[in-house]
KETORKOL-974740 format. One line per field, with one value per atom (N, C-alpha, C, CB): x, y, z; atom name; residue number from 1. Coordinates in steps of 0.2 Angstrom, whole numbers. Glycine has a CB too. Example, Ala and Ser with C-alpha at 12.3 -4.5 7.8 and 13.67 -1.06 7.14 Angstrom:
! residues 2
X 66_62_66_57_64_68_64_70
Y -28_-22_-16_-22_-11_-5_0_-3
Z 39_39_39_45_35_36_39_29
atomo N_CA_C_CB_N_CA_C_CB
num 1_1_1_1_2_2_2_2
This chain:
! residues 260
X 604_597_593_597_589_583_578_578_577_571_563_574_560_552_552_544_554_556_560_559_565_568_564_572_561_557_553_551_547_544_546_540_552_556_559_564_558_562_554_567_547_545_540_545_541_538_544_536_549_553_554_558_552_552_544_553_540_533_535_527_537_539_542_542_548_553_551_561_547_542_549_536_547_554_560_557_560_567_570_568_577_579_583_582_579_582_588_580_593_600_601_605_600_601_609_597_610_618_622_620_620_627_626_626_624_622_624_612_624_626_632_624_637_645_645_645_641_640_638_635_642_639_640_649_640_638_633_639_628_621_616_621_612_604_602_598_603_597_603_585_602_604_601_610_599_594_596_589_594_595_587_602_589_579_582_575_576_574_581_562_580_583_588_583_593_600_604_600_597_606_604_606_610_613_609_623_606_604_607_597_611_611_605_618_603_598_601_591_599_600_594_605_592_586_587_583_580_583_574_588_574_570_567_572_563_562_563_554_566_565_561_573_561_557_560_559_566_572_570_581_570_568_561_570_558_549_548_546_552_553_557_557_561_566_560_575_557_551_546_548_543_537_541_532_546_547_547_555_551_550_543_551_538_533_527_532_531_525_519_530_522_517_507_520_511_504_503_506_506_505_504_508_498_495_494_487_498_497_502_495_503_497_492_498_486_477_475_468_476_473_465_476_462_456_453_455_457_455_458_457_453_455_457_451_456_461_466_456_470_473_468_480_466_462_465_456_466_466_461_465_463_460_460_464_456_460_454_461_458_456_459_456_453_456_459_449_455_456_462_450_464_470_468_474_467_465_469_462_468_470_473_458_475_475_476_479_480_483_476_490_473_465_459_461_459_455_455_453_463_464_459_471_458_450_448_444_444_436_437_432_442_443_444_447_448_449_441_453_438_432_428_430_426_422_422_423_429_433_430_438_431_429_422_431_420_411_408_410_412_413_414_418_418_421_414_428_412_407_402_407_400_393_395_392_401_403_404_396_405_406_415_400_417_424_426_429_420_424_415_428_419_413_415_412_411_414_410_415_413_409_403_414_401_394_391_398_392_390_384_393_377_373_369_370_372_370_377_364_381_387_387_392_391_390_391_395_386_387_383_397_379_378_372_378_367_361_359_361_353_353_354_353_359_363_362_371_361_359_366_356_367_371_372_369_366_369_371_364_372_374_382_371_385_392_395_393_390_392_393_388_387_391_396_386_396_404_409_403_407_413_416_411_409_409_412_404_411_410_419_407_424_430_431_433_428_433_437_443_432_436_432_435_437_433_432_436_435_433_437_434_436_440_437_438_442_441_447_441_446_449_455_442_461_465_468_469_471_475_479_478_479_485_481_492_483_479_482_481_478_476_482_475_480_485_481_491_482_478_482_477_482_488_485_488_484_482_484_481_480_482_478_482_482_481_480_485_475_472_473_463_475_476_481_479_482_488_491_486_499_505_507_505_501_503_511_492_515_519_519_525_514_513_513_509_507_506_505_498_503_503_511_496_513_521_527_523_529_536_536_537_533_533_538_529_538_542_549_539_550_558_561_560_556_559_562_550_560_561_565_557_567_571_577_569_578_585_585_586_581_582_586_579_584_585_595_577_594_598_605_596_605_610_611_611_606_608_613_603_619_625_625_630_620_620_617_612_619_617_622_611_630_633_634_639_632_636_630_637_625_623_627_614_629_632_637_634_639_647_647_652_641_639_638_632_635_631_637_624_642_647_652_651_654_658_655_658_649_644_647_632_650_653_649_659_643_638_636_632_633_631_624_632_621_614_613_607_611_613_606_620_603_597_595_592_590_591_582_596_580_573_571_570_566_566_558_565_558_550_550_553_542_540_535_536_535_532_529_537_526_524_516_530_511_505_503_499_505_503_506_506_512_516_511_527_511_508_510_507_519_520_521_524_518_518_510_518_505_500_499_497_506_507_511_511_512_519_512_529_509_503_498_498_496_490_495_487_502_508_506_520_507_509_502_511_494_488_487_486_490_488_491_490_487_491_497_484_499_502_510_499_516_522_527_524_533_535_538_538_539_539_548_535_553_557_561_557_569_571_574_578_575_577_586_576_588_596_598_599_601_604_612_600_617_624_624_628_633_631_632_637_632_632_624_634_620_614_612_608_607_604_598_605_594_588_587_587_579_576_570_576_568_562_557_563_549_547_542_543_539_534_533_536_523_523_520_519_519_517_515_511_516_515_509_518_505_498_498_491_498_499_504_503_503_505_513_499_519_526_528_531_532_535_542_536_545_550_557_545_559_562_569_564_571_578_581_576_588_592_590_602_587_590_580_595_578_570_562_569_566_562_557_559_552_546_543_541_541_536_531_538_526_520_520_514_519_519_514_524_509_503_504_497_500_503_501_501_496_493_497_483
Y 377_375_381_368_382_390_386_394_390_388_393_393_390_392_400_387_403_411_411_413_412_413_414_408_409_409_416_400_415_420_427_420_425_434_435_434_431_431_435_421_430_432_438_429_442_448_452_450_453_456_456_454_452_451_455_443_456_458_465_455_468_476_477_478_475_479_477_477_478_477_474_485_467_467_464_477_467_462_455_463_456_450_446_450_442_437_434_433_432_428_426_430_419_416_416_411_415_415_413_411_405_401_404_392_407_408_418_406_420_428_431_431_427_430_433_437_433_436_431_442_428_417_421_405_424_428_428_434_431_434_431_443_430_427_429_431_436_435_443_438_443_448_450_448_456_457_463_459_463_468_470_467_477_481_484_490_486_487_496_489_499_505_504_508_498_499_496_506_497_495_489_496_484_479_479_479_475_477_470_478_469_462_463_459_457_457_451_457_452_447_445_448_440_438_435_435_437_435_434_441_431_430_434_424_436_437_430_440_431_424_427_419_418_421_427_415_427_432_439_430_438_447_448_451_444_445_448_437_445_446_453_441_457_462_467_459_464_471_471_471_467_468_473_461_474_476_485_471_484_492_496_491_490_493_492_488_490_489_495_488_501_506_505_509_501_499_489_504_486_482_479_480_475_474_467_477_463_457_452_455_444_442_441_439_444_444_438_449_431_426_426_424_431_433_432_442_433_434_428_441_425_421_422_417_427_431_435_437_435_445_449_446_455_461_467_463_470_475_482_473_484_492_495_496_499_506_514_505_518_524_531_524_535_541_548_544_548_552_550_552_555_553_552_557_545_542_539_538_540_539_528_542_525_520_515_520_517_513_514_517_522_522_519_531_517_511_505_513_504_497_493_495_493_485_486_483_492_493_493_499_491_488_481_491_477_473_467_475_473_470_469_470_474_474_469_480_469_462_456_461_453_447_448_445_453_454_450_466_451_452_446_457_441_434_430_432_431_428_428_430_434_435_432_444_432_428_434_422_438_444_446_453_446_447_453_438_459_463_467_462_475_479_486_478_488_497_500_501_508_511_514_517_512_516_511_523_503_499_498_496_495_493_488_496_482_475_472_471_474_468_460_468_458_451_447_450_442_436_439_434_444_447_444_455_442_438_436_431_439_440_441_440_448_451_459_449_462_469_474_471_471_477_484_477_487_495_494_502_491_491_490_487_488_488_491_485_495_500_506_501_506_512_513_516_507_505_507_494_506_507_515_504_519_525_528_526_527_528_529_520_523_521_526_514_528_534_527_542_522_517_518_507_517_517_510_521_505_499_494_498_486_481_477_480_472_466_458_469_454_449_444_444_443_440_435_443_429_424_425_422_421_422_423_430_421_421_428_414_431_436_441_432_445_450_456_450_464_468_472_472_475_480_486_477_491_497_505_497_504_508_512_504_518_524_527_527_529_530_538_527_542_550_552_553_556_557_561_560_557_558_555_562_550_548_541_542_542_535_529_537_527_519_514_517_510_502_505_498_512_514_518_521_517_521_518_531_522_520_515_521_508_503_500_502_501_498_500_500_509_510_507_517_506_504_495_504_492_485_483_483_490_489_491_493_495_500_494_509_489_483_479_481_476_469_472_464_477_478_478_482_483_483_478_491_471_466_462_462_463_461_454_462_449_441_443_437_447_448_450_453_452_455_450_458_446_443_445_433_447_449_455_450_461_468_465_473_459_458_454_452_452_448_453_443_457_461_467_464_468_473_468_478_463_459_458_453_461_459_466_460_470_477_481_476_479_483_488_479_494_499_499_504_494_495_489_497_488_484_484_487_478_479_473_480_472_467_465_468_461_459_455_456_457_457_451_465_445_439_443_425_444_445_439_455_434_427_427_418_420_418_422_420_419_424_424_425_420_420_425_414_430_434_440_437_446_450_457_451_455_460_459_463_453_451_454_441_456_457_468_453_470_477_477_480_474_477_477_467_471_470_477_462_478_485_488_489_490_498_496_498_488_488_492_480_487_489_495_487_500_506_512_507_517_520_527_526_526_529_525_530_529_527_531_528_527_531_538_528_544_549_550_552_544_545_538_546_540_532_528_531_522_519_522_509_518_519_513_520_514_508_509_506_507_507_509_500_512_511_504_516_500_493_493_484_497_494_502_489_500_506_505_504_500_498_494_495_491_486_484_486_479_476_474_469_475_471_468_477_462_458_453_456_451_448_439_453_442_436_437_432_432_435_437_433_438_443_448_440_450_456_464_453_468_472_472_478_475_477_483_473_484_489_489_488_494_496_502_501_501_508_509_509_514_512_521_508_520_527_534_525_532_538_540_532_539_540_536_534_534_534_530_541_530_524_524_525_516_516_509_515_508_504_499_508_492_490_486_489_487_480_473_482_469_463_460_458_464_462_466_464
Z 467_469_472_473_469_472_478_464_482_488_483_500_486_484_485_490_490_491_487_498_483_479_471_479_471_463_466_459_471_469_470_471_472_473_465_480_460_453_450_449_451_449_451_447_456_458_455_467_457_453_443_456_441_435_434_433_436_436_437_441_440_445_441_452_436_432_426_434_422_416_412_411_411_402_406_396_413_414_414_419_413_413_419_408_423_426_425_425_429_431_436_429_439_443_445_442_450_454_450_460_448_445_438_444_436_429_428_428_433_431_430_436_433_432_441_425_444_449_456_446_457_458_468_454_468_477_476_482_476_476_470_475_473_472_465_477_463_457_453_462_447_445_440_444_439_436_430_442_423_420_415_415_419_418_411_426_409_403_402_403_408_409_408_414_406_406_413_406_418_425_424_435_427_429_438_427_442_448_452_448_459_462_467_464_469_473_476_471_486_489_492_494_494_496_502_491_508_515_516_521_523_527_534_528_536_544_547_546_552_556_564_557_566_575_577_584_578_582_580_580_571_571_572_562_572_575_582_575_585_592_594_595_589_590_586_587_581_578_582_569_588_591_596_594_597_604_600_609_593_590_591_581_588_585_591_577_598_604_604_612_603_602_600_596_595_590_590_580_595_595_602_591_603_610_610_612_616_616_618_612_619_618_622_617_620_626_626_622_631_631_632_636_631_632_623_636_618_611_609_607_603_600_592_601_590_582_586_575_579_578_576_570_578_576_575_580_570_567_569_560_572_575_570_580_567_564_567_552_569_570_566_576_567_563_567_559_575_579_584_581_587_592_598_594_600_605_610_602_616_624_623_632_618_618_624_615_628_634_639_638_639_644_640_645_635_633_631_631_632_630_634_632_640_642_639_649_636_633_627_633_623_616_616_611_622_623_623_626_628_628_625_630_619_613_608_609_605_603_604_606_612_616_615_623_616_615_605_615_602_594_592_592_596_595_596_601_603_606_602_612_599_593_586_591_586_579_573_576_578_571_569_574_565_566_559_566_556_554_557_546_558_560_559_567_555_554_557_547_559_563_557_566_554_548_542_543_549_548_550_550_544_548_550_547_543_546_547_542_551_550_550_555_546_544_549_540_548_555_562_557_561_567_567_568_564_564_572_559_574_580_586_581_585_590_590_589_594_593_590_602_585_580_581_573_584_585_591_585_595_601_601_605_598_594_591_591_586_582_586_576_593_594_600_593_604_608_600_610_597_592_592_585_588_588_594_587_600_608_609_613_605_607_602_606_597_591_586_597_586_580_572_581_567_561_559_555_562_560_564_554_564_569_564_579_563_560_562_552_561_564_559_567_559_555_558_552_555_557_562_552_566_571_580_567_584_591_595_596_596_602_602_608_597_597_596_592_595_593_587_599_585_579_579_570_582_580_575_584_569_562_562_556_563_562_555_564_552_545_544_543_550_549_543_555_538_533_538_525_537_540_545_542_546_555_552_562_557_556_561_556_561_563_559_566_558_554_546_557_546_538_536_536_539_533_537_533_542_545_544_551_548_547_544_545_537_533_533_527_534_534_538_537_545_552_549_560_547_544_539_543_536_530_536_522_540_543_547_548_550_554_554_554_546_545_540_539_537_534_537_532_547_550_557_552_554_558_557_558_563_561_559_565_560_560_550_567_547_538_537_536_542_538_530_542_530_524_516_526_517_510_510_510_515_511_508_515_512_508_502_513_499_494_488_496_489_486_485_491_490_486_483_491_483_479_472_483_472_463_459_464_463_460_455_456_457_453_456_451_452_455_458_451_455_460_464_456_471_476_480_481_479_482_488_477_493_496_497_503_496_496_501_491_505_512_511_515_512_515_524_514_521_530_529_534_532_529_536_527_538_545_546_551_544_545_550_542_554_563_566_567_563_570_568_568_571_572_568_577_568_564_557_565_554_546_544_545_550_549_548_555_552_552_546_559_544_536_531_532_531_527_529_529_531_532_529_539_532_528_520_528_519_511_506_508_512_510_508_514_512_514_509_521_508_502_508_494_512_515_514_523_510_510_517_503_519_523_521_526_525_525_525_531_528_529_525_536_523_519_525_511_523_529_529_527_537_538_536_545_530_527_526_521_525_524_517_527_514_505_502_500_504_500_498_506_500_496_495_501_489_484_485_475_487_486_491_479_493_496_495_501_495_493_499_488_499_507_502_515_504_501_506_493_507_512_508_518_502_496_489_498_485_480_475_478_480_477_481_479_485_490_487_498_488_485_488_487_485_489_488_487_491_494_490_502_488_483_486_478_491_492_488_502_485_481_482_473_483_487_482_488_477_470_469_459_469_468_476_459_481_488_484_492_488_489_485_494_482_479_482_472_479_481_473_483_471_466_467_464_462_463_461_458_464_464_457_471_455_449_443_449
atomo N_CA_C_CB_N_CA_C_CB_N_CA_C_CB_N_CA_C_CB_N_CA_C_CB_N_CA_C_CB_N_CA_C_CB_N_CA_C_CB_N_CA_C_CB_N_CA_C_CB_N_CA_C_CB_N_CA_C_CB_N_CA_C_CB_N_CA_C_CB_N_CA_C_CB_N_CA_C_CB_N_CA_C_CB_N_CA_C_CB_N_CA_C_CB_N_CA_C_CB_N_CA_C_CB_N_CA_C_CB_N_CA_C_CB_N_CA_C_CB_N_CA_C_CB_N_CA_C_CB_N_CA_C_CB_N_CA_C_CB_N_CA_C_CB_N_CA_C_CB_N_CA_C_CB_N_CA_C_CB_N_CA_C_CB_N_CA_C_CB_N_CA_C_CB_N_CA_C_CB_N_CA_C_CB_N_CA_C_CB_N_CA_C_CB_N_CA_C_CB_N_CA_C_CB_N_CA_C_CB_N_CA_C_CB_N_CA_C_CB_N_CA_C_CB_N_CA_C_CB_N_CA_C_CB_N_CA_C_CB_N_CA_C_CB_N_CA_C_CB_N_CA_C_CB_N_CA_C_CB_N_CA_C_CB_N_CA_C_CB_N_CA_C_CB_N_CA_C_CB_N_CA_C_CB_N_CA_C_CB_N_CA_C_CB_N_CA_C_CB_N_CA_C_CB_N_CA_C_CB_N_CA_C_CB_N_CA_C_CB_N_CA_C_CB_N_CA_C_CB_N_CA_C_CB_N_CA_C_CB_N_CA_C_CB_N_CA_C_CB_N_CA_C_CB_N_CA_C_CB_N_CA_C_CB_N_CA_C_CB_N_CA_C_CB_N_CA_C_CB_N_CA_C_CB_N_CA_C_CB_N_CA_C_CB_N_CA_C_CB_N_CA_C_CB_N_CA_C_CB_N_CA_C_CB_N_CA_C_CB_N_CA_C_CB_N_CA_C_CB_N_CA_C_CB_N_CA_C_CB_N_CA_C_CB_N_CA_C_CB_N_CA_C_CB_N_CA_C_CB_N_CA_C_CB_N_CA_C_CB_N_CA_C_CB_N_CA_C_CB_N_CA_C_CB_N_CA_C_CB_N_CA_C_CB_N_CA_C_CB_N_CA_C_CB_N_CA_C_CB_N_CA_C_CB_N_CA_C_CB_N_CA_C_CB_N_CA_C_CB_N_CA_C_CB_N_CA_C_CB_N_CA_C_CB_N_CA_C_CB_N_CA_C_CB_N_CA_C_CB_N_CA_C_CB_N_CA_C_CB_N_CA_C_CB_N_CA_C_CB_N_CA_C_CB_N_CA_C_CB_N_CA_C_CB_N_CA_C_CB_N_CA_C_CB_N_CA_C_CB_N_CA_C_CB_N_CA_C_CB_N_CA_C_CB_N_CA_C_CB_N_CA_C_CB_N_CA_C_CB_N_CA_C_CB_N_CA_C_CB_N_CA_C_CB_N_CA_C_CB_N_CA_C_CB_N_CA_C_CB_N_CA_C_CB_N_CA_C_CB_N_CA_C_CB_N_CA_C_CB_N_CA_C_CB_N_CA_C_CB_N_CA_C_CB_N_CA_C_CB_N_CA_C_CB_N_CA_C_CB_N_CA_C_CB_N_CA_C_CB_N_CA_C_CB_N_CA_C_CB_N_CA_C_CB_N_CA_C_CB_N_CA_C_CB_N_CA_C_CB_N_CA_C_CB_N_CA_C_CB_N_CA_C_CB_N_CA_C_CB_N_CA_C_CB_N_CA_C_CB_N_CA_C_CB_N_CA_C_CB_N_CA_C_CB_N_CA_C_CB_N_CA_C_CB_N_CA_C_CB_N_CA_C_CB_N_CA_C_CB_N_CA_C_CB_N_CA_C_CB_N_CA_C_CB_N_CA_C_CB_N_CA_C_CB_N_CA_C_CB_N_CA_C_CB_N_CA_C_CB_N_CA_C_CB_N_CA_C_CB_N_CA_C_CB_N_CA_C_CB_N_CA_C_CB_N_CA_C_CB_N_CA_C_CB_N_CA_C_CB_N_CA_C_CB_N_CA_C_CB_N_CA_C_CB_N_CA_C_CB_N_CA_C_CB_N_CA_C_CB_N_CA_C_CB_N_CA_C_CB_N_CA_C_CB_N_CA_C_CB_N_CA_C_CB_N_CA_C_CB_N_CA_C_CB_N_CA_C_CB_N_CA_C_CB_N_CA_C_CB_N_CA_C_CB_N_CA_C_CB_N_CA_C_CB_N_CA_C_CB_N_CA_C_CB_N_CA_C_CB_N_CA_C_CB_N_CA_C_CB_N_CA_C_CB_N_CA_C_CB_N_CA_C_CB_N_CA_C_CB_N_CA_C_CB_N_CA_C_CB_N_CA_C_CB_N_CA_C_CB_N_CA_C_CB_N_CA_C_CB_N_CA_C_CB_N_CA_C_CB_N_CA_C_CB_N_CA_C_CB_N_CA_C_CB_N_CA_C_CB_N_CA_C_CB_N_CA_C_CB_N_CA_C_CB_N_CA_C_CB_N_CA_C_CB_N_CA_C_CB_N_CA_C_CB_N_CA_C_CB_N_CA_C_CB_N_CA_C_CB_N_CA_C_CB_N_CA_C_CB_N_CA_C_CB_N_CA_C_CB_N_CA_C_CB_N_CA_C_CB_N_CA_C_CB_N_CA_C_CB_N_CA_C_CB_N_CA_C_CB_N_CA_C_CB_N_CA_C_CB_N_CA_C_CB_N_CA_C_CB_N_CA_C_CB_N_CA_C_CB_N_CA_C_CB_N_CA_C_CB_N_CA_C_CB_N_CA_C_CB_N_CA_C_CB_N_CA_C_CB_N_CA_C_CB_N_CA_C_CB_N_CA_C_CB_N_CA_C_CB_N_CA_C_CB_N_CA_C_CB
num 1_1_1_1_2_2_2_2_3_3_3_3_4_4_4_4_5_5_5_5_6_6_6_6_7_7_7_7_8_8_8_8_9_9_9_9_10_10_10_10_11_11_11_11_12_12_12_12_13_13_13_13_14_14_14_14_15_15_15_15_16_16_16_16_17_17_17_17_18_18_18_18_19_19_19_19_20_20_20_20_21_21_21_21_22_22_22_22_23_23_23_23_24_24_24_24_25_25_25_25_26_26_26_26_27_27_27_27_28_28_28_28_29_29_29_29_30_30_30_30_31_31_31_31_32_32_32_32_33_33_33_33_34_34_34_34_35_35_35_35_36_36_36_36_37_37_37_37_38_38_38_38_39_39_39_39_40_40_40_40_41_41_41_41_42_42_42_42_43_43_43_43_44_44_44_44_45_45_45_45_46_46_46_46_47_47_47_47_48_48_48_48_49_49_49_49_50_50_50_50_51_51_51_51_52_52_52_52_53_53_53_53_54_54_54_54_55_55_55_55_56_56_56_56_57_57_57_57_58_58_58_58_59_59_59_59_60_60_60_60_61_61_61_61_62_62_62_62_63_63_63_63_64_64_64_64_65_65_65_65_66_66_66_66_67_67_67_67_68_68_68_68_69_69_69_69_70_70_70_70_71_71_71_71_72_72_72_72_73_73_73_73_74_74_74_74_75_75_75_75_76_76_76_76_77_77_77_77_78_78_78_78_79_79_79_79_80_80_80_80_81_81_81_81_82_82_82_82_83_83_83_83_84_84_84_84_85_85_85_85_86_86_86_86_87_87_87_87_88_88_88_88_89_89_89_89_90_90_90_90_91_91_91_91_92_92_92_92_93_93_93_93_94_94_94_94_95_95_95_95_96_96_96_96_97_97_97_97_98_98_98_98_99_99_99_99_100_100_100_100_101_101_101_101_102_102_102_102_103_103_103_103_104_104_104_104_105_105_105_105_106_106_106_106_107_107_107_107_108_108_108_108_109_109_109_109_110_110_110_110_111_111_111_111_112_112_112_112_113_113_113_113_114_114_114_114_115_115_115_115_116_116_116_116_117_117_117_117_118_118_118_118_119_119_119_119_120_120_120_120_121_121_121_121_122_122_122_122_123_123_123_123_124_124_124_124_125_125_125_125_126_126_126_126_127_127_127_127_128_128_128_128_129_129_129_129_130_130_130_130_131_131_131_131_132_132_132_132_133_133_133_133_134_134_134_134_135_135_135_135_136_136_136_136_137_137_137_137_138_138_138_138_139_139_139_139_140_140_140_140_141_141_141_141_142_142_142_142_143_143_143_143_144_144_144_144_145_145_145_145_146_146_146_146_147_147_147_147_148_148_148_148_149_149_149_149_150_150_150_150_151_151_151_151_152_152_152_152_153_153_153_153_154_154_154_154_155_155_155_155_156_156_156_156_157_157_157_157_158_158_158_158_159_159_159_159_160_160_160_160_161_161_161_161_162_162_162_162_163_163_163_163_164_164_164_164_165_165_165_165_166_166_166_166_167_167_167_167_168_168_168_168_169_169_169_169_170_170_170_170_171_171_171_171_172_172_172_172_173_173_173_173_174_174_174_174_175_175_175_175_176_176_176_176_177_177_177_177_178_178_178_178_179_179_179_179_180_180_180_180_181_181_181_181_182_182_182_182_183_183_183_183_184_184_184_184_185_185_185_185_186_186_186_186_187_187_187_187_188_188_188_188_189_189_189_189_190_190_190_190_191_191_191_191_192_192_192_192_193_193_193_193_194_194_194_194_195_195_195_195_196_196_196_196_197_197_197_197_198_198_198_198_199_199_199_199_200_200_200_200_201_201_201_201_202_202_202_202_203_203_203_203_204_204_204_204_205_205_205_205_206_206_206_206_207_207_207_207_208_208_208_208_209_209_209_209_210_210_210_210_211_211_211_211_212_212_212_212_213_213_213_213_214_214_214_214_215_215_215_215_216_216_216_216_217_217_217_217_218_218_218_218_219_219_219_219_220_220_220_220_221_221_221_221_222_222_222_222_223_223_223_223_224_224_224_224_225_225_225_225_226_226_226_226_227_227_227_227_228_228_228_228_229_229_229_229_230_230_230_230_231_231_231_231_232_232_232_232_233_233_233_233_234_234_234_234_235_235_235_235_236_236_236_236_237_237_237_237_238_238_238_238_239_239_239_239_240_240_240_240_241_241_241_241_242_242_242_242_243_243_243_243_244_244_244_244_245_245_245_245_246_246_246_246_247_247_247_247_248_248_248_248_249_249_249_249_250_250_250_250_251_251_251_251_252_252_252_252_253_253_253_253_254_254_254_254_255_255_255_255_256_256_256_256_257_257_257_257_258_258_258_258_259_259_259_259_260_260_260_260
C-alpha cells in the first residue's frame, strides 16, 4: 500500500528520468525499498523514500541559524530577505525587523529595492520604504506562509547559504541520521549499483521548507557534494510536485530539474 508521498515521488521521478520505468516494492524483486527504477540508460536504480519530520526541522534550524531569524512575535508571515552586498546582519537585525512590521501594518508584503509602485501600497508613501530598503543594502523582502520568521538569501555568485549549500547540508543530514539507519540497510540489501534516497521537505509552515525552496528556486547549485556513506549513489530533494528539485548523484554532482 503506497502513501500520497510515495506516488508523487514515482511520478517526479518518472518525469526527471524521461522513458523510465517504474516498480513498486512488491512488484520489483527488490520488496525492501520503495521504488525501483529502470532509466532509459540502462541502470537498474533503488530509491528509498523518507520524510523531514518536526525533530529534523529543529536539528536544520539550528544548522542553518546563520540565515534564519526567529521566532519574531512582532511579525505575522515568514519573509524572505534577499541581499546582494555583505551586510552587518546581526547590526541590523531591529531595522529590518522593523521595516517588515512597518510593511505588515501597510499591507504590503513583497517590495524590491527598484520598486516603484509596490503592490497593495495604495496610500502609503512607497519611496519611503524603498528606500529604508536600499538604506539596509536589500534587493527585495517579500512575505510567505508560516508566522514570524526571517530567512536571509544571499543572491552573490558563490555565496553558500539559502542558494546552494543548503541542500548538501540536508542531504549529509538526513542521510547520517542514525534514527534512518534502516533505508542504507534497505537500499544495500537491493544489491544494486545505484542507490538513491529521495528526500520530502513537506510542512510549509517550518522555515526551513521555505530555505530548501529559494536553493531549489535559485539557479545557484551547491559547490560541494554531500557526506554521504557508500550505500547511496544519489539523492533526491523536492519540496512538491510543481516546484523545481534537486538531483545530486555521486558520478555526475548537481543537478536542478524543472517541475514542468
Amino acid at each position: 500500500m503506497t502513501n500520497p508521498e510515495e506516488e508523487l515521488a514515482e511520478q517526479i521521478v518518472t518525469r526527471a528520468l524521461d522513458g523510465a520505468v517504474i516498480q513498486r516494492d512488491e512488484n520489483s524483486g527488490h520488496s525492501e525499498v520503495d521504488l525501483i527504477v529502470d532509466a532509459t540508460d540502462g541502470r537498474r536504480i533503488a530509491i528509498e523514500i523518507t520524510q523531514l519530520t518536526s525533530a529534523d526541522f529543529l536539528r536544520l534550524q539550528d544548522h542553518f541559524k546563520k540565515y534564519l531569524t526567529g521566532p519574531i512575535d512582532t511579525l505575522s508571515y515568514t519573509w524572505i530577505v534577499r541581499f546582494t552586498e555583505t551586510i552587518n546582519i546581526k547590526q541590523n537585525a531591529e531595522s529590518i525587523i522593523t521595516l517588515l512590521r512597518n510593511l505588515e501594518q501597510a499591507g504590503i508584503y513583497n517590495l524590491r529595492e527598484n520598486a516603484q509602485q509596490p503592490p497593495g501600497s495604495e496610500g502609503h508613501d512607497k519611496e519611503v520604504y524603498v528606500r529604508q530598503l536600499r538604506n539596509l543594502a536589500l534587493l527585495e523582502v517579500y512575505a510567505v506562509a508560516g508566522p514570524g520568521w526571517i530567512l536571509y538569501a544571499n543572491t552573490t555568485v558563490g555565496t553558500s547559504n539559502a542558494t546552494g549549500e543548503i541542500l548538501s547540508t540536508i542531504v549529509s543530514d538526513v542521510v547520517n541520521d542514525p534514527d534512518r539507519n534502516d533505508n542504507a540497510i534497505k537500499l544495500r540489501s537491493s544489491s544494486l549499483d545505484h542507490r538513491h534516497l529521495f528526500i520530502w521537505v513537506g510542512n510549509p509552515s517550518e522555515p526551513v521548507r521555505h530555505a530548501v525552496e529559494q536553493a531549489l528556486r535559485s539557479e545557484f547549485l551547491p559547490t560541494t557534494p554531500p557526506s554521504v556513506p557508500s550505500d547511496y549513489t544519489g539523492a533526491w530533494i523536492a519540496v512538491s510536485g510543481n516546484s523545481p528539485i534537486a538531483l545530486w548523484e555521486r558520478d555526475a554532482g548537481w543537478q536542478t530539474i524543472s517541475p514542468s
